[in-house]
N, C-alpha and C positions, 0 to 999 in steps of 0.2 A: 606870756607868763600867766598861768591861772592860780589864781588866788581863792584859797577855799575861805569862807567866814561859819567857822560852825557855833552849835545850837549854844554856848558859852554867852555868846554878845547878846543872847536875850534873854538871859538871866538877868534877875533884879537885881541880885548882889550886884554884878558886874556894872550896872547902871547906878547904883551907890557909888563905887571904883571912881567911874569916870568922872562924875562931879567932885570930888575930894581934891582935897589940894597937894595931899601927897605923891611926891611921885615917885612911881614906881620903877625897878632896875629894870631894864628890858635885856632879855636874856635870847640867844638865838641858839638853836638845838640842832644840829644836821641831822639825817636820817632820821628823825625825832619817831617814826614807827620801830624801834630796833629795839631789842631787849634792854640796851642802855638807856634809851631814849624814854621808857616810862619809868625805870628805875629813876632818873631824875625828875621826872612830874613827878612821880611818886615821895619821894623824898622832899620836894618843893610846896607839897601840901599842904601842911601845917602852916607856912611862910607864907603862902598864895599869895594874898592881896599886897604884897609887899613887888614881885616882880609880875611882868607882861612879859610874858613867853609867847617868844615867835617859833613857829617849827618850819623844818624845811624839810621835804619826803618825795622820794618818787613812787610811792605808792599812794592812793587817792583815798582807795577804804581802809588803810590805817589804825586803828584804834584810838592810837595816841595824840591823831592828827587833831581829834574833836576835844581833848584834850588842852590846848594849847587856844591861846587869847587869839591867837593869827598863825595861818599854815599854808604854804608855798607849795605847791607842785613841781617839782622840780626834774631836771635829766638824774639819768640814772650815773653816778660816778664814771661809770665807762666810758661813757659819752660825754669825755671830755671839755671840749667847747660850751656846749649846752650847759652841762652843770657850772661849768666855770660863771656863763656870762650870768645866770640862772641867782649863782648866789653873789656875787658882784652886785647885781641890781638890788638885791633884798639887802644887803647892807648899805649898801648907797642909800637907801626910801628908809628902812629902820633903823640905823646909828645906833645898834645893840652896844651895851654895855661891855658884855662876855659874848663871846664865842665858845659853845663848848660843840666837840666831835660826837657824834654815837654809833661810830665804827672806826675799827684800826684803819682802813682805809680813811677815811675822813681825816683823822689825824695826820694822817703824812702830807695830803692837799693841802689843809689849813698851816703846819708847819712849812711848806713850802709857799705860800701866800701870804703869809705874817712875815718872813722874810725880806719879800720884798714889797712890804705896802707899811712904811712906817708909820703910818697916821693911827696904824689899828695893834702897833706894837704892845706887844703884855695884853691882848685882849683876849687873844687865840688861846684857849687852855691847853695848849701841846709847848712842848719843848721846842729844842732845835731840828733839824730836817734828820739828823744822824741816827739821834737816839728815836727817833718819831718812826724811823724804819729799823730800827731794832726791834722796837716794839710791837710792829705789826709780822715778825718772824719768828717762829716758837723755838727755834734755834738756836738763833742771834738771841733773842729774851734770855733762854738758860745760859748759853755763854757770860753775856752778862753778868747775870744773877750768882753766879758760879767765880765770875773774876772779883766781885765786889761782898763776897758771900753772905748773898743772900737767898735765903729758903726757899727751892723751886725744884718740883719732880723731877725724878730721874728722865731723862728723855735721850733717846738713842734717834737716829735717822735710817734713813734704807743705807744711806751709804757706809754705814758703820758695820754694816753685814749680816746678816739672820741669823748669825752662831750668836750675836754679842746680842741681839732681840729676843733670840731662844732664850738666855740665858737669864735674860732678865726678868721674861715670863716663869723659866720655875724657880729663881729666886722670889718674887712678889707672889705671883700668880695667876691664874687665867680669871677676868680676860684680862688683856690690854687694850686701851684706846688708840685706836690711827684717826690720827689729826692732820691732814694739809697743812706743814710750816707753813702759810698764808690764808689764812680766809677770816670768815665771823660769822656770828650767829648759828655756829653747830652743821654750819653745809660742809658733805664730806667725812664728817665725823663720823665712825664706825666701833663696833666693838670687835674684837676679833677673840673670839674663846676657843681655837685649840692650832694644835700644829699646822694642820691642815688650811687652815681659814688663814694663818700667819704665812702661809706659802700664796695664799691668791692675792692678800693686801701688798705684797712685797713686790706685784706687778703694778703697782700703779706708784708712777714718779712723784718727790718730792714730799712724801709723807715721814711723818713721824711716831715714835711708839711709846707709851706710856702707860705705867701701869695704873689698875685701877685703884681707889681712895675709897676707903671706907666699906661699909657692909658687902660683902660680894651680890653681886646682883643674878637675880636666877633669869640664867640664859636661857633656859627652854620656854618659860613663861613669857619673858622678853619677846621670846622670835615666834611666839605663837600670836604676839596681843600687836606687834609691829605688823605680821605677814597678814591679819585679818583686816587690817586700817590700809593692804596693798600699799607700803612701804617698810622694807627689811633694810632696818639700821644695822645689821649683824654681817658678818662678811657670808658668803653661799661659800664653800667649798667645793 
């Protein structure tokens, strides 16, 4: 296990911290590099010297990593055993207060780990294992959201068929978003703005359709300022 100690622990502040008698929450963040993951440092800012934030990341350069009082190297989720024994150990050496996730994937590991390790019960910030894979499904989420009526975009699947996705595109408008019912951080995520572009998205399994929110976004500028940076978040026709 490599343990990064970034440029934080030799700050003055921090050496005030340590002599203090107050002690502080110790909070442990998975994928703490993730767009979640500095929304919560972010948010934990003003608090700071109140909790010790541990991160866990399998990315090394990070941002967020330097961020955090202590930050773990860790496997990548996929790589199941590794990340298992990975954060195992870091809770075993830290005894974190909270457990929070900073991916939908993360959530469904820790709900399924909270489950069976009563010592760390109510520590895990997820739910049960049931609704914790609901949640990481944009599907299952609207379903949901839909039985208990609560406010969530219209969302169609490929299996609902491209007449009932046509339709929804000229009732809202062009584009629509194709989202993979499973992932995070925006991989996968495309725009698709016309008929044509909704026939290519409609080959790739397990996606879903949605329309766009707010100001329409200018496609042509989009797919000029994306294809100069040599990646087109836009569907090719």
């Amino acid at each position: 296990m490599l343990e990064i100690l970034p440029a934080r622990l030799k700050n003055r502040h921090w050496r005030q911290v340590v002599v203090t008698s107050h002690r502080r929450r110790r909070l442990l963040v998975t994928s703490v590099g993730s767009l979640i993951g500095q929304n919560i440092l972010d948010g934990l800012a003003q608090v700071r010297d109140d909790y010790f934030v541990v991160g866990l990341n399998s990315q090394a350069d990070a941002v967020s990593n330097f961020l955090c009082d202590r930050v773990y190297l860790s496997a990548t989720l996929e790589e199941v055993d590794g990340f298992s024994n990975c954060f195992e150990n870091v809770v075993a050496r830290e005894a974190p207060d909270l457990i929070i996730p900073g991916r939908d994937d993360d959530m469904v590991f820790l709900a399924c780990w909270a489950a069976e390790t009563s010592d760390f019960f109510g520590k895990a910030m997820v739910g049960n294992v049931a609704i914790a894979e609901i949640l990481r499904d944009k599907w299952l989420t609207r379903q949901f959201a839909k039985r208990h009526g609560l406010a969530f975009v219209e969302t169609l699947r490929d299996l609902d068929g491209m007449e009932a996705v046509r339709t929804l595109a000229e009732q809202q408008g062009w584009p629509l978003v194709a989202k993979p019912r499973s992932g995070n951080g925006s991989r996968g995520v495309v725009l698709v703005g016309s008929d044509a572009e909704l026939i290519v998205a409609f080959a790739w399994p397990g996606y879903c359709f949605q329309p766009w929110l707010g100001t329409r976004p200018d496609l042509v500028s989009i797919r000029g300022m994306m294809q100069g940076r040599g990646a087109d978040r836009l569907v090719t026709a």
